[in-house]
N, C-alpha and C positions, 0 to 999 in steps of 0.2 A: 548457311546464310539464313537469317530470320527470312520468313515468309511474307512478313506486314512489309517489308523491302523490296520484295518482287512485286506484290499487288499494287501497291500503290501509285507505282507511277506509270504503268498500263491503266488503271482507272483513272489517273487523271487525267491521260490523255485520251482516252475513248472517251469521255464526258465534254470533253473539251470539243471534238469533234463531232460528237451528236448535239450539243447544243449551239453547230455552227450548222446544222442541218443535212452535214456531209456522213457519207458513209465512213467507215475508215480505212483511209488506202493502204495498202502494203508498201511500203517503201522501204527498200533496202538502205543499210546506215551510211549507203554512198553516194545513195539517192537525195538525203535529207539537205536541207541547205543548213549550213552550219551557221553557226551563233557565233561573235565577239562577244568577249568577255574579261572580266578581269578575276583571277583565281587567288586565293588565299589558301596557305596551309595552316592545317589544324593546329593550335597552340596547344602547349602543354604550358601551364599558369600556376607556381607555386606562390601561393599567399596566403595568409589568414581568414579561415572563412568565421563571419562572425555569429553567435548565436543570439536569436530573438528573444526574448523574453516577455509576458506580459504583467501587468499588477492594475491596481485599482489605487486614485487618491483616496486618502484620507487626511481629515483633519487632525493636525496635531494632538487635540483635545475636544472632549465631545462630553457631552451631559443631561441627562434626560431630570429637569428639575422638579420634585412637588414640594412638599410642604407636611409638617406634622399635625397641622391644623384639619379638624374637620367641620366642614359646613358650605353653604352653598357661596358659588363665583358669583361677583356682583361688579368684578369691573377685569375685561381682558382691554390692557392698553399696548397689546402687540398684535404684527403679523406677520407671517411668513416670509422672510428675508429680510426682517427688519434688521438693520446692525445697533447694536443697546450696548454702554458702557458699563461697567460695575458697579455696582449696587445700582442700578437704575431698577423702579417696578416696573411689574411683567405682569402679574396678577395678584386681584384684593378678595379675599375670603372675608364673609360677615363677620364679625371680631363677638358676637353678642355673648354665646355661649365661653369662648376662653378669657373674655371679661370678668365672666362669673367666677371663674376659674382662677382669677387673678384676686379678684374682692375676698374668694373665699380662704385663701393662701394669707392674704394679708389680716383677716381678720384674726387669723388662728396665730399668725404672728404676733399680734397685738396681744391676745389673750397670753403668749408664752412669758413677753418682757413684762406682765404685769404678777404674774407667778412668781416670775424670777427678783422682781423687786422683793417681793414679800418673801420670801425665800433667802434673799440678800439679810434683809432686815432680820428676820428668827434666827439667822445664825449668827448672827454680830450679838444679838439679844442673849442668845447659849452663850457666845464667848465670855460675854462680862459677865455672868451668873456662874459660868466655870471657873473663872482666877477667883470671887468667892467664895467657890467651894457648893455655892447654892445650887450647880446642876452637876451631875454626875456626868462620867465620861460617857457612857453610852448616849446620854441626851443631847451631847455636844455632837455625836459621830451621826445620830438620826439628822441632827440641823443640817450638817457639812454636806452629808448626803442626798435630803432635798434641794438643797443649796447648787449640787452641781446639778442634779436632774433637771434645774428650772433650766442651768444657762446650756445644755445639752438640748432641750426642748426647741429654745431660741433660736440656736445652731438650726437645727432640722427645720425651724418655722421659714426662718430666711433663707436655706434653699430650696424651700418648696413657690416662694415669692420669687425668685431667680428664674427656679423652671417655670412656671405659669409665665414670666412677663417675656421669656424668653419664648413661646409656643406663641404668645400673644403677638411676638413680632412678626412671625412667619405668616400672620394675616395677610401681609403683603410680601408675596414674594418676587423676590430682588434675583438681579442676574450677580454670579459667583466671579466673573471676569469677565473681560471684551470680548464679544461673540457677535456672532450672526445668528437669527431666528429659521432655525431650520424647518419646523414644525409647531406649531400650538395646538392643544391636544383637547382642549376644555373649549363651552363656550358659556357668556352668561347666564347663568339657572344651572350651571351643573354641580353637584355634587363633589366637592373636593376632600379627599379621604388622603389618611397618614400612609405614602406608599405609591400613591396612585400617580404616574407622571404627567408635569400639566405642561410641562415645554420643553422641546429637545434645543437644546444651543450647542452651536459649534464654534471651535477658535476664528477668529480670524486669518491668522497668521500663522506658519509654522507647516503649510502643506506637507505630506508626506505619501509618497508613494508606496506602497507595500508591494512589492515582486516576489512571482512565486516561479521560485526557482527549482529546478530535478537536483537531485542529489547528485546525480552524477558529475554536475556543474558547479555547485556552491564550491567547490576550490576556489573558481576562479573569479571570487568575491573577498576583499579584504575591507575592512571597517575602516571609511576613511577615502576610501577609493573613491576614483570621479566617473559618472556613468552620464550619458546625452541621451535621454525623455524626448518622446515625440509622442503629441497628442492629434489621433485622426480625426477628430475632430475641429483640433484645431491648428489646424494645419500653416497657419499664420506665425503660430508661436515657434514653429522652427525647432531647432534640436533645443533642448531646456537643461542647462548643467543639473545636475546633481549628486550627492554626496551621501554615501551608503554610511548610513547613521547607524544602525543596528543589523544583526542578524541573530533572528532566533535559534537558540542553537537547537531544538527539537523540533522534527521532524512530523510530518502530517503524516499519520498509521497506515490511512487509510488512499494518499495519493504517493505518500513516500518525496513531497517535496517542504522545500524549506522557506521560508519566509524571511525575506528581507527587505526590511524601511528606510526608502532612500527620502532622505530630504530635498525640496526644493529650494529654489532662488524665490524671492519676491517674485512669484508669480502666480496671479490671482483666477485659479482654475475651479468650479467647485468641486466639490468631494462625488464621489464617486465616478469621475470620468474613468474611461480605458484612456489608458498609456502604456508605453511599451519602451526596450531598451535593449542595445546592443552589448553582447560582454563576449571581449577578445576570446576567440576561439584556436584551435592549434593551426599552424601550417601544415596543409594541406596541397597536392598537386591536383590538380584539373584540367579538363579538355575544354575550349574554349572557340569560340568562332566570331569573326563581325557581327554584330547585331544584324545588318541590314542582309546577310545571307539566308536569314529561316524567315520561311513566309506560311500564311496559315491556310489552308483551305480545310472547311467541313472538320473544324473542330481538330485538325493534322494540325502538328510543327514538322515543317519540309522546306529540306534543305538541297541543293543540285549539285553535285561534286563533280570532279573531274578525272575520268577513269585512267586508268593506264595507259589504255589503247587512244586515249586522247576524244572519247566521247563522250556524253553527258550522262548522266546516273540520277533519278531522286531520291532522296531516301529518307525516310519520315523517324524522325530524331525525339528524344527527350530534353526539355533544357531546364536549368535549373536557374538561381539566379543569377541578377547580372554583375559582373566582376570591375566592371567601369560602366563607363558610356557607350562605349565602344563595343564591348566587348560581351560576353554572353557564357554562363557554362552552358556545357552539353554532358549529359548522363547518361545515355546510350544513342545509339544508332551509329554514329562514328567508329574511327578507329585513328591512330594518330599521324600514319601516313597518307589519308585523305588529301584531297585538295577541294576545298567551296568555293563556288561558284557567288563573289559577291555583288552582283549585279545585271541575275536572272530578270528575266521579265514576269517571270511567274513561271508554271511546271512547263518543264523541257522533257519530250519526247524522251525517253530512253535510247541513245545509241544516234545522238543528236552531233554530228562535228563540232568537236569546241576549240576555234581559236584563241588563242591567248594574246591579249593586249597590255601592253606597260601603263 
């Protein structure tokens, strides 16, 4: 017989009685005035016990935005949590320096179609001097050949006028789709570099939980599957459907668990809350008792049974969790021809008369 079973409910009843300021009498178990009560036997409860799981939201989509542009921020028109539609501006970089950039792109442009005219012109000029006879074939083949170097030039002039007015746009940087302003990372006078991130955005819509799941469990995950989200936080929101969108099929090295992305409903939680979710686990048998049977004292779970000999017993139990409302597992200290006592008053005297009431 465990030992913590014997101690305990001699301690609780000499506690009991030195903080009634009495000594503690000797009484024989004939002596005691006996208890009514109502007794319950220990269940044996085959069900599904289900496993816990935890994960973190995430945003659908998430993007840490800068810009190719370099030079200093001269206008932030956001802030943090702002919600911004696509293409709306976020932030205006001085435009002065890729101006130049743009002027001097176009100029060299100009310079190539004015080449290429003349270039056009000298080889038209070889052709009719060739059916002549008046220029030779290699003088015709040097023309044809400046001829395409100019319009090869021209090529390369206009897209170097493409990239320039294309960096030039990025002065003002726009949001990529509907988002929320998670973060702004810049402020007026700073420094905007190709690389550097000036605003994190996140989706709107499209929530997603990521659960991290034991190996040992992702069997009991299928793509598709409907799983019930509860946020402790918010505790309002109640169970929350969701639908196991993905499962990574590789494995974390280093925890040995797996990752799975369950989707939410239209429900507008931010990213990074704790959430959590039940997934069907095996049937299972367990020992079970009334809730209102185990009572706590000094940090005990203690329970009052009813012995053979038809007198009272405590016995300081383990419980696990609860199986209904009703109902409670227990994990040790029982056995499963017990009887609980469920509607002690508190700890009973060991070897206390227990009458039985319907």
């Amino acid at each position: 017989m465990n030992v913590t079973n014997l101690l305990i409910p001699a301690l609780v009843t000499a506690a009991a009685l030195v903080g009634c300021g009495h000594e503690p009498a000797e009484l024989a178990p004939a002596d005691r005035p006996a208890i009514t009560v109502k007794v319950s036997p220990v269940e044996v409860v085959t069900s599904q016990k289900s496993i816990e799981v935890y994960g973190i939201v995430q945003p659908a989509r998430q993007s840490f935005i800068s810009s190719r542009v370099m030079g200093p921020v001269v206008a932030v028109r956001i802030q943090a949590g702002d919600q911004v539609r696509k293409g709306q501006a976020l932030i205006e970089i001085l435009p002065q320096t890729i101006d130049g950039q743009v002027a001097q792109a176009k100029g060299a442009k100009a310079q190539a179609e004015a080449a290429l005219a003349l270039a056009q012109k000298n080889y038209t000029r070889f052709e009719n001097l060739h059916e002549q006879d008046a220029a030779s074939d290699l003088e015709l083949d040097m023309a044809r050949m400046q001829f395409e170097q100019a319009k090869g030039a021209v090529s390369q002039a206009n897209g170097a006028v493409q990239s320039a007015s294309s960096v030039a746009n990025e002065a003002i940087v726009k949001a990529p789709f509907p988002a929320r302003v998670v973060d702004k990372m810049v402020e007026v006078g700073d420094l905007a570099a190709p690389g550097r991130p000036l605003v994190r955005l996140e989706s709107l819509t499209g929530r997603k939980v990521w659960l991290t799941i034991r190996e040992a469990d992702i069997g009991r995950i299928t793509k598709g599957q409907e799983l019930a989200l509860r946020f402790d936080t918010r505790p309002e929101l109640g169970n929350v459907p969701g639908i196991v969108d993905e499962i990574v099929s590789a494995a974390d090295p280093a925890t040995h668990t797996f990752t799975v992305k369950v989707s939410l409903s239209n429900v507008d939680v931010p990213s990074g809350l704790a959430a959590r979710a039940l997934l069907p686990g095996d049937e299972t048998s367990r020992m079970a008792v009334p809730s209102s049977a185990v009572f706590y004292r000094g940090g005990l779970e203690l329970v009052v049974i009813r012995d053979q000999d038809g007198t009272a017993r405590t016995r300081a139990v383990t419980t696990g969790s609860k199986i209904s409302d009703d109902l409670i597992e227990i994990l040790s200290g029982l056995s499963e021809n017990d009887e609980v006592v469920i509607d002690a008053p508190g700890p009973v005297a060991d070897g206390t008369p227990v009458e039985v009431t319907s």
